[in-house]
N, C-alpha and C positions, 0 to 999 in steps of 0.2 A: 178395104180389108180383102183381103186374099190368101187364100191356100195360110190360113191363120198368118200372114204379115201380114202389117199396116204399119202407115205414114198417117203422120196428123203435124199438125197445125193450128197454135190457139194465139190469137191476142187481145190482151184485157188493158185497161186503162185504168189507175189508181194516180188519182192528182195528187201532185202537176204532172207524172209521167204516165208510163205504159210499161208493157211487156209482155215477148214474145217466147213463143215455145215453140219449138219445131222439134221432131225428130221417126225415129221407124223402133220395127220392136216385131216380136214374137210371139206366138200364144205358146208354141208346145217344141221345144223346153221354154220357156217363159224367160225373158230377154227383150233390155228396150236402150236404145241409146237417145238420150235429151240434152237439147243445147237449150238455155235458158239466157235471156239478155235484158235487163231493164234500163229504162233512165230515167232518171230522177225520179225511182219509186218509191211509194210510202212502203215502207216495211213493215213499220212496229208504230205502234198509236196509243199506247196507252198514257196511265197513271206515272208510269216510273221512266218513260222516255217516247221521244219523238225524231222519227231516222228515219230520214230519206237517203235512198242508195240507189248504184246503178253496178246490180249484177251481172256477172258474164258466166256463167258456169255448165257444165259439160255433167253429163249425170249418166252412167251406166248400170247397169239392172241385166246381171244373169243369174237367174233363180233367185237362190237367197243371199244373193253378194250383191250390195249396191257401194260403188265407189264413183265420188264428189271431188271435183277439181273444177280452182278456174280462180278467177278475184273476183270481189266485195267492193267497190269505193264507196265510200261512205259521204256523199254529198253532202250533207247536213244531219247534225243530231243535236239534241237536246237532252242530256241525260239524268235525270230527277229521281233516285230511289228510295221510296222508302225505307223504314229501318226494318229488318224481319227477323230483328233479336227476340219478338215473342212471340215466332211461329210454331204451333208443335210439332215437335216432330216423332215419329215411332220410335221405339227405342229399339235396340239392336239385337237384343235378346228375346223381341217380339214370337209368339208361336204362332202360326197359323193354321188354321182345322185344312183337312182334308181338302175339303170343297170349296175353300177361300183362297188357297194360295195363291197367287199371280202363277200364268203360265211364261218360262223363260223364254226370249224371242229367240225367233231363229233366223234371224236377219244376221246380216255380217255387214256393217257399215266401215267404211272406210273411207278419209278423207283429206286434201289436202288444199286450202284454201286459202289465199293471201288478200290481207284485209286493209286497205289504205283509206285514211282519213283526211279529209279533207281543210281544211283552216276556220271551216264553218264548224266544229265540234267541241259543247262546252259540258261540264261535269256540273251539278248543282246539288250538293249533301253533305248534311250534317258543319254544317259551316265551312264549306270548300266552295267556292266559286272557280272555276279557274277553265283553260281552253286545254284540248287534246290536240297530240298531233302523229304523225309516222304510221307505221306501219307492221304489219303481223303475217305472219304466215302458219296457220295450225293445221297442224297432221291429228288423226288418229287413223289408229289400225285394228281393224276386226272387233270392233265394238270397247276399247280401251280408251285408259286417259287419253283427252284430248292434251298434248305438247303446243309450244308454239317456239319459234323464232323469230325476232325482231325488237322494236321499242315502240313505246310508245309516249313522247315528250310532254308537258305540260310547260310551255313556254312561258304562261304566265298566269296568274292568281291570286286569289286571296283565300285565306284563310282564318277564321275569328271561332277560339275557343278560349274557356276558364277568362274571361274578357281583356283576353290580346288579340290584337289586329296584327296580321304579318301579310308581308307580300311574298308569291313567291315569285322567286326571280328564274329560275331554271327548276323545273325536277324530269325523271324520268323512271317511265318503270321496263326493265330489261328482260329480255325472254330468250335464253341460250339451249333451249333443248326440250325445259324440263316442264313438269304441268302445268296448266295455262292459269291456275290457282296460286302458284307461288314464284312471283316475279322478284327478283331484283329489284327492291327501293332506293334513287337515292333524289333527294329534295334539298335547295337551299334556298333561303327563307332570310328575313330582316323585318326587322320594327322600328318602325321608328320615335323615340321619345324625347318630347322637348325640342323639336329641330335638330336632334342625331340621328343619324341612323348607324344605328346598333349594329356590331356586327354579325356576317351570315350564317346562320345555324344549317348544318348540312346535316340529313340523318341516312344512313345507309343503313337499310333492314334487308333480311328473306327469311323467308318462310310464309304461309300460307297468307292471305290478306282476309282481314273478318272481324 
């Protein structure tokens, strides 16, 4: 530390990888540039999933603007979500007293992030079995929907609901611009009964996924 700069450097290890942080910064005006690197780090550990990644990402900090760039691979995940159709939630006409309200932040985030999965990524919900694949790129600007562009394929699967078994044989969900909520569906699908197999049921949807 000097004349308020400094450099740092941190590295931590999360099995089976690690990662590195390096970077220099500011105290007054308050400003930091961070390069962040992992491999084959554990990210996320819970209940609803398990994802190991190897991030590359560049992080800048002037005052109250922080903008995020760089890729995500996504070595390994295991995706398992529960259902949270019976969470509560506030309702939207909620008042809030004086002394309760949340203060608005004054952060300005910004970000653009390209997210590649690897062949090891499997989904497990509500009667879907099935593997991910491809890749994403999301933007947001100044604290706004996060966008993305890219696909994201599900090469193969099963699915068993109302008790049909179906395979999927192709689906994919599409991302051309617009929120990272409401992708592009399309999925084809077969059963087979008796020693036929039936023909493939293709369903093309958009709108919001839920």
């Amino acid at each position: 530390l000097s004349h308020n700069q400094f450099d740092y450097r941190l590295k931590l290890t999360s099995a089976p990888g690690d990662f590195q942080l390096q970077g220099n910064g500011d105290l007054n005006p308050l400003s930091a540039n961070i390069h962040m690197v992992g491999n084959h780090l554990t990210v996320y550990n819970t209940q609803d999933a398990n994802i190991i990644a190897s991030p590359d990402l560049t992080v800048k900090l002037r005052q109250e603007d922080i903008d995020i760039a760089g890729n995500v691979f996504i070595n390994k995940a295991s995706i398992t979500p529960r259902d949270f159709t019976s969470v509560a939630k506030l309702p939207d006409d909620i008042t809030w007293l004086d002394d309760a309200k949340p203060e608005k932040s004054t952060w300005h985030v910004a970000q653009k992030v390209k997210i590649e999965l690897s062949d090891d990524v499997a989904i497990h919900y509500a009667g879907l079995d099935a593997k991910l694949a491809g890749d994403l790129t999301v933007s947001q600007s100044n604290n706004g929907t996060q966008t993305a562009v890219g696909s994201i394929k599900m090469p193969e699967g099963k699915y068993k609901a109302y008790g049909q078994n179906l395979t999927i044989k192709n689906g994919m969900f599409t991302y051309t611009g617009g929120a990272l909520d409401n992708p592009g569906l399309s999925i084809s699908a077969s059963r087979t009964i008796q020693n036929f197999s039936g023909p493939t049921k293709t369903t093309d949807t958009t709108g919001p996924m839920g």
